[in-house]
Structures are given as structure tokens and as C-alpha cells.
PAZAPA-4460 file (N, C-alpha, C; in steps of 0.05 Angstrom, whole numbers, plus 32768, in hexadecimal, padded with zeros to 4 digits):
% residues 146
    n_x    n_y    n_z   ca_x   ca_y   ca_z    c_x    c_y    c_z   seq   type   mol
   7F56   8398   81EE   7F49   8389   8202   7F36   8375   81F5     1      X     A
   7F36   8365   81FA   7F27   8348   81F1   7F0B   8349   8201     2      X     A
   7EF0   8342   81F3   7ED3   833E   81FD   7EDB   8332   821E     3      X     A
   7ED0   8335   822C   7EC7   8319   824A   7EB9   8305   8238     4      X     A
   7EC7   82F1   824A   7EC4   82DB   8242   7EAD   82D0   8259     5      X     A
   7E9D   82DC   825B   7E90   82D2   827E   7E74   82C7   8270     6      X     A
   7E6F   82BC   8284   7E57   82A9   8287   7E4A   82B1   82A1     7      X     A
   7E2F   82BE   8297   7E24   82C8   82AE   7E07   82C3   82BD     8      X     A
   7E08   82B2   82C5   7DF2   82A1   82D6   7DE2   82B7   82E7     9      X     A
   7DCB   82CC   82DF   7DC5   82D8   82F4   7DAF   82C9   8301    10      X     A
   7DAC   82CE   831E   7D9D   82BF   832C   7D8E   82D8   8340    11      X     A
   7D78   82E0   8343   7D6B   82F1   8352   7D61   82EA   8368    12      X     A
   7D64   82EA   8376   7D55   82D6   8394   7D4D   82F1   83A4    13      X     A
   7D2D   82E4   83A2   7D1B   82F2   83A5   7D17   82EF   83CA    14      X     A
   7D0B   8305   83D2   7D16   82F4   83F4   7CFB   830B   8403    15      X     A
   7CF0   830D   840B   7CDC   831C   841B   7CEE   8327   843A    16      X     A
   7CDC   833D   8442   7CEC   833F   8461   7CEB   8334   8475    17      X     A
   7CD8   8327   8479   7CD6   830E   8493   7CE7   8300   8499    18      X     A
   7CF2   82F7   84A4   7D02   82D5   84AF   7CF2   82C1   84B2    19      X     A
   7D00   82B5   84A0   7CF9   829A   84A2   7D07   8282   84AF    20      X     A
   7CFA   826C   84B4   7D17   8259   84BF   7D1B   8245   84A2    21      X     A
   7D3B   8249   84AA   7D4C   8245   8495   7D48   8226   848B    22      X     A
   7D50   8223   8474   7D4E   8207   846F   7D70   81F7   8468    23      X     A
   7D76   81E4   846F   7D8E   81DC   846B   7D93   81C9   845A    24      X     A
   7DA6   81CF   844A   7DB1   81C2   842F   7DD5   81B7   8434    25      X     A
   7DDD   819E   842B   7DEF   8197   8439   7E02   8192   841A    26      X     A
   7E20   819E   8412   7E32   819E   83FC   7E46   818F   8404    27      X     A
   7E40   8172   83FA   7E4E   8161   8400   7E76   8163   83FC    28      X     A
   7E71   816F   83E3   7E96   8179   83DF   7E97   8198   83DA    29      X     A
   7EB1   8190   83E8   7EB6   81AF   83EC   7EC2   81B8   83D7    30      X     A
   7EC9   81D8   83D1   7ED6   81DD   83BB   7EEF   81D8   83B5    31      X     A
   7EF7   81CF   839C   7F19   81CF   8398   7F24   81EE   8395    32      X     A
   7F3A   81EF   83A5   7F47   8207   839B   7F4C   820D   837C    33      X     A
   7F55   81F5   836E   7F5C   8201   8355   7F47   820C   8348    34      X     A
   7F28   8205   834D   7F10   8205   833F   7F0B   822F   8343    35      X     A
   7F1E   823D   8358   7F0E   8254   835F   7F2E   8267   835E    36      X     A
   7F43   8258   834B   7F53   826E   8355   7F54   8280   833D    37      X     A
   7F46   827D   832C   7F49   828E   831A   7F36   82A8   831D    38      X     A
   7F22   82A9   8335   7F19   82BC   8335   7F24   82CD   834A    39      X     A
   7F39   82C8   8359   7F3F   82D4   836B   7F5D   82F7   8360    40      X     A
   7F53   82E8   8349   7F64   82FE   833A   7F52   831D   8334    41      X     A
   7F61   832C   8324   7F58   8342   8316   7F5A   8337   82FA    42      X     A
   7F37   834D   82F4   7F3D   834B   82CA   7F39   8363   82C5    43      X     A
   7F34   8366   82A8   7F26   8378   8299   7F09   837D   829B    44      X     A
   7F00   836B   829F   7ED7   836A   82A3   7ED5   837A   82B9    45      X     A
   7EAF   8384   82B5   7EA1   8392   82BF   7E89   8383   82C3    46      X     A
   7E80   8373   82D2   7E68   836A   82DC   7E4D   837C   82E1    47      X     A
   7E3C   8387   82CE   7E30   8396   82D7   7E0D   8390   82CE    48      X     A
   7DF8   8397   82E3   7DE3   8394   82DB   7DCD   83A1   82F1    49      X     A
   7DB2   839C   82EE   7D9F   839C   8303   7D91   838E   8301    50      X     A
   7D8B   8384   8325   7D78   8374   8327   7D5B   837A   8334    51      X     A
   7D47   836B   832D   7D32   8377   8329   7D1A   8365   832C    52      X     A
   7D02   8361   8331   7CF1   835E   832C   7CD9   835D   832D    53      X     A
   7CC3   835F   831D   7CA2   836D   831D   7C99   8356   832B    54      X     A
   7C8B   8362   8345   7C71   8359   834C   7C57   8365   8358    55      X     A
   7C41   8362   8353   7C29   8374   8356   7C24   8386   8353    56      X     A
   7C32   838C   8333   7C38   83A9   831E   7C4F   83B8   832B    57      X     A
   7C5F   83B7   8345   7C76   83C4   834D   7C8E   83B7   8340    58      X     A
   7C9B   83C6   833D   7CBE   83BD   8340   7CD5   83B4   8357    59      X     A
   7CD5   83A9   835C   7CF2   83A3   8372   7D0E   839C   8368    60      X     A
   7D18   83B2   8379   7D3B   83B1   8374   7D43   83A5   837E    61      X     A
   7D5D   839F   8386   7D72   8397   839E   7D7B   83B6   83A7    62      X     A
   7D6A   83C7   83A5   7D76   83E4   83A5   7D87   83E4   83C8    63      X     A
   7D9A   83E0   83D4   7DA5   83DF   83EB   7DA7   83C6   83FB    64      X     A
   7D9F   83B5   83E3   7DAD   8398   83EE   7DC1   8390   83DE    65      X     A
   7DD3   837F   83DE   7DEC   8371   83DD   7DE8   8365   83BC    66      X     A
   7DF8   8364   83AA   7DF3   8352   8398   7E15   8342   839B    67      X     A
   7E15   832C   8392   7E27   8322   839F   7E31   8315   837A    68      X     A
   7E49   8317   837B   7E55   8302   835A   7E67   82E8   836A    69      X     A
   7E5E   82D2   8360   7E66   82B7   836A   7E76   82AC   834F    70      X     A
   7E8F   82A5   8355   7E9C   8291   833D   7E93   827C   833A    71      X     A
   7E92   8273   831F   7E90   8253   8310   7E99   8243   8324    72      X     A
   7E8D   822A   832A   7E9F   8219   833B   7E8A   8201   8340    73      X     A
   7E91   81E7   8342   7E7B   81D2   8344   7E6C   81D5   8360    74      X     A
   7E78   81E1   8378   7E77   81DF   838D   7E60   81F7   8389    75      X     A
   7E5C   8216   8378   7E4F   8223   8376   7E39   8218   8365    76      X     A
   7E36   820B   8350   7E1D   8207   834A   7E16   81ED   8359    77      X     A
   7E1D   81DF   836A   7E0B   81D0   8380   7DFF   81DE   8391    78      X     A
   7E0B   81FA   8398   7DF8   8205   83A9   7DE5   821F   839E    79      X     A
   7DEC   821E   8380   7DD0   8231   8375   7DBE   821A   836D    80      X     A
   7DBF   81FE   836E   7DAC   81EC   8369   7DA3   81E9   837E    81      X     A
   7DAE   81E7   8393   7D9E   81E0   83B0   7D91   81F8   83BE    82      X     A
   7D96   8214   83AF   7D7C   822C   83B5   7D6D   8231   83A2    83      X     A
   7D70   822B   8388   7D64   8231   8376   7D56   8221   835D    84      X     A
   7D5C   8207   8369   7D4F   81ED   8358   7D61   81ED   833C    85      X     A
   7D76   81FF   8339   7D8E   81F7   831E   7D9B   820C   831F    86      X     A
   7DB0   8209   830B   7DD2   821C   8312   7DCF   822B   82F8    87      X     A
   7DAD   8241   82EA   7DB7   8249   82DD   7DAA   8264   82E2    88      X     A
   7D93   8257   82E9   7D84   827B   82F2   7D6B   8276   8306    89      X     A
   7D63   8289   831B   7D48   827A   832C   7D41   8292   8338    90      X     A
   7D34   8295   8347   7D23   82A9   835C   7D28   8291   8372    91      X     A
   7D20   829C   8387   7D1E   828B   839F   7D04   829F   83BA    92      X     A
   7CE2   8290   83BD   7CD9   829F   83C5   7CD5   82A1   83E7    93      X     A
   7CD2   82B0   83F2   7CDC   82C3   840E   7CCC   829F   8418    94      X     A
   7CB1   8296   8411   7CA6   8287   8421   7CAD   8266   8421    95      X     A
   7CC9   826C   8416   7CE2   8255   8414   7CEC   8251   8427    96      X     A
   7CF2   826B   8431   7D02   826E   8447   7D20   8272   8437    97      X     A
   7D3A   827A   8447   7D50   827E   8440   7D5C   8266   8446    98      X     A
   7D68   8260   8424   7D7A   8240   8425   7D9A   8245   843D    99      X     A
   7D95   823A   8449   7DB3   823C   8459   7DBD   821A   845D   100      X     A
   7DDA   8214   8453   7DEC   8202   845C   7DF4   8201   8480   101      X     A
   7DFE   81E5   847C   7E07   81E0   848F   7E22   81EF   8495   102      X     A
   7E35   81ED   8483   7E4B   8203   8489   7E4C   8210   8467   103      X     A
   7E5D   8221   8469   7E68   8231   844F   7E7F   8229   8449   104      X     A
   7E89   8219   8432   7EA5   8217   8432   7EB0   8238   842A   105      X     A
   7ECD   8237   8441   7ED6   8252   8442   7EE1   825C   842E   106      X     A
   7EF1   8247   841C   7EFF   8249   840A   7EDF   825C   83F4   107      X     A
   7ECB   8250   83EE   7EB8   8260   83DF   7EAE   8277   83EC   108      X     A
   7EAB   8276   8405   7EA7   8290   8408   7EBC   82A9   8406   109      X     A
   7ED2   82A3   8409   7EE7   82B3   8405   7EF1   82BE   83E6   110      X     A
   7ED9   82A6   83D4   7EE0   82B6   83B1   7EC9   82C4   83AC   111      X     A
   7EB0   82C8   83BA   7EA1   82E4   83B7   7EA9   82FD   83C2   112      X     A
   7E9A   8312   83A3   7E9F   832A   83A5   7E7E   8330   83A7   113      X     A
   7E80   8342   83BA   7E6A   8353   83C1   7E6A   8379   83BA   114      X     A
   7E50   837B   83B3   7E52   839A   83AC   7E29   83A0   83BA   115      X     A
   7E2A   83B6   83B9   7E0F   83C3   83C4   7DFC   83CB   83AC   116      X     A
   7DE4   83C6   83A2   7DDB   83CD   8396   7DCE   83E8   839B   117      X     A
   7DCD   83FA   837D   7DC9   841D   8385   7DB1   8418   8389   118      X     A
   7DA6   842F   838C   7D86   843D   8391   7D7D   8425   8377   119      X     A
   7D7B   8429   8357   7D74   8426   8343   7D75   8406   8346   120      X     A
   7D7F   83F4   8359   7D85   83D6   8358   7D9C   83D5   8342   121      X     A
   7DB0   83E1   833D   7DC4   83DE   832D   7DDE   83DB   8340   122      X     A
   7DEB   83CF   8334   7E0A   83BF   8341   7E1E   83B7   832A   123      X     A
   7E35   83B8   8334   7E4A   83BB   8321   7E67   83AE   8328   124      X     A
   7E69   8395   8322   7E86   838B   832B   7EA1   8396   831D   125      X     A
   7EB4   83A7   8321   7EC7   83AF   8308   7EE3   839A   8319   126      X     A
   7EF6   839D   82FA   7F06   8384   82F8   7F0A   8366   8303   127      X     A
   7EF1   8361   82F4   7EEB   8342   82F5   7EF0   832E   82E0   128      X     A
   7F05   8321   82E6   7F18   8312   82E2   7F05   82FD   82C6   129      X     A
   7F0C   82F0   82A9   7EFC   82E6   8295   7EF1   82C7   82AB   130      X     A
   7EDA   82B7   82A9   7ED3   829D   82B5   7EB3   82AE   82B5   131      X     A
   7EA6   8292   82BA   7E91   828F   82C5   7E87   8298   82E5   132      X     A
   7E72   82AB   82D7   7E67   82AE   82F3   7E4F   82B5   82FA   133      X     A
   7E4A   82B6   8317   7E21   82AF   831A   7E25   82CA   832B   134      X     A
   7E0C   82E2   832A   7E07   82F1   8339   7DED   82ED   834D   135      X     A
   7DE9   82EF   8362   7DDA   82F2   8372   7DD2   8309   837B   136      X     A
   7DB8   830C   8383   7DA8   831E   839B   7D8F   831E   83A6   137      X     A
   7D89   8332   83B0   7D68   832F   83BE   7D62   8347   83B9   138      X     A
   7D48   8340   83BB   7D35   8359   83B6   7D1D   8359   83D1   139      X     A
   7D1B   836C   83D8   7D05   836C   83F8   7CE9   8379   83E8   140      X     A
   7CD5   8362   83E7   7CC5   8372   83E1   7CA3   8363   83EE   141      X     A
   7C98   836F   83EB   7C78   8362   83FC   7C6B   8363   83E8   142      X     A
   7C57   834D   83E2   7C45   834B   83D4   7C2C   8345   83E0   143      X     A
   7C13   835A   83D8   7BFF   8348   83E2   7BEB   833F   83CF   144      X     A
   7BE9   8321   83C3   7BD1   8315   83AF   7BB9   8308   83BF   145      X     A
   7BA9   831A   83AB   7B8C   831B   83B8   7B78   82FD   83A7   146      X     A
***
């Protein structure tokens, strides 16, 4: 079995429990098919990690929220730049509000894979195909700075 060849953009988006009103970001082209069909396969890879992060000496997981693996694709890093100010790594905070588009192209939403993060904020994509790819999630957490 040969190393993964992956390229792994993690992106943690940090999100509080409130609702907010959404802000809208508009992706002028849509994705090419050829750009996403290589992920729609099976590989050898294991996508695995936790997400995480300290604020006001606590820890926060994604412990029972979604972490989501997104394929390489130009159409995907226009829209981790338009939540996260660039397509390589970001937080995004709750008093942002949640980035939402005008539509989803279907074709990209139909090449994410989604899995549940455990208790520990750990998640695990198995047979994931060699390419580039960005993981997402959230973490619910309250801070109060005094």
C-alpha cells in the first residue's frame, strides 16, 4: 500500500449556540464535474483526527457535532475563503454569524462525506480515495471575558 497522498486543509469553525442571522456570500461558478469525480470513489486512506479548541482554560470538542471532509475543488476553496478569509485553515466566530450562500451547488454538496464526532471530539473518515481535502466542524461553546 502506498503513503496517502492527501492534502489536508483542516478548518475548525468555531460557532456558539445562538442563531444568528445569516450572512450571504454569492459563488459565481459552479463546480465542474470533472474537478470532484475523483472523490466520489473509494481508497485506501483513513481521514482521521480531533477537533478542538481552548477557550477560557476549557476545551471544546465537536464531541456530537458533524465533522464534515470536503474535496479539493476551485469551487471549494471559494467558499472556505468566503467563511474563513482563505482556503487553508480559519476558525469562524459564533458573533459572525453563520456564512450561508445563496444556493449550494448540488453537484458539491453531493461529494461530501459526513461522520459524527465521539464523546473525545474525534472522527474518522475510512476509505478515502488519494486528492486533496479540507475537513470541517463546530464546536458549541460559551465564553464569558471579563
Amino acid at each position: 500500500m502506498k503513503p496517502a497522498a492527501l492534502f489536508l486543509g483542516s478548518i475548525l469553525a468555531v460557532t456558539g449556540c445562538a442563531q444568528f442571522a445569516p450572512q450571504e456570500a454569492a459563488l459565481s461558478t459552479p463546480i465542474a464535474p470533472s474537478e470532484v469525480d475523483w472523490a466520489r470513489g473509494s481508497g485506501a486512506n483513513t481521514v482521521s483526527g480531533i477537533a478542538l479548541i481552548k477557550a477560557g482554560g476549557t476545551t471544546h470538542t465537536c464531541a456530537g457535532q458533524s465533522a464534515i471532509l470536503i474535496p479539493d475543488s476551485a469551487y471549494a476553496r471559494a467558499r472556505m475563503t468566503a467563511i474563513f478569509g482563505n482556503a487553508t485553515k480559519g476558525m469562524r466566530a459564533a458573533s459572525l454569524g453563520a456564512a450561508k450562500f445563496e444556493r449550494d451547488d448540488p453537484l458539491y454538496v453531493s461529494t461530501l462525506r459526513t461522520v459524527r464526532c465521539d464523546a473525545m471530539g474525534s472522527f474518522s473518515f475510512p476509505r478515502v480515495p488519494d486528492g486533496g481535502w479540507y475537513v470541517t466542524s463546530r464546536s458549541c461553546a460559551r465564553v464569558l471575558i471579563m
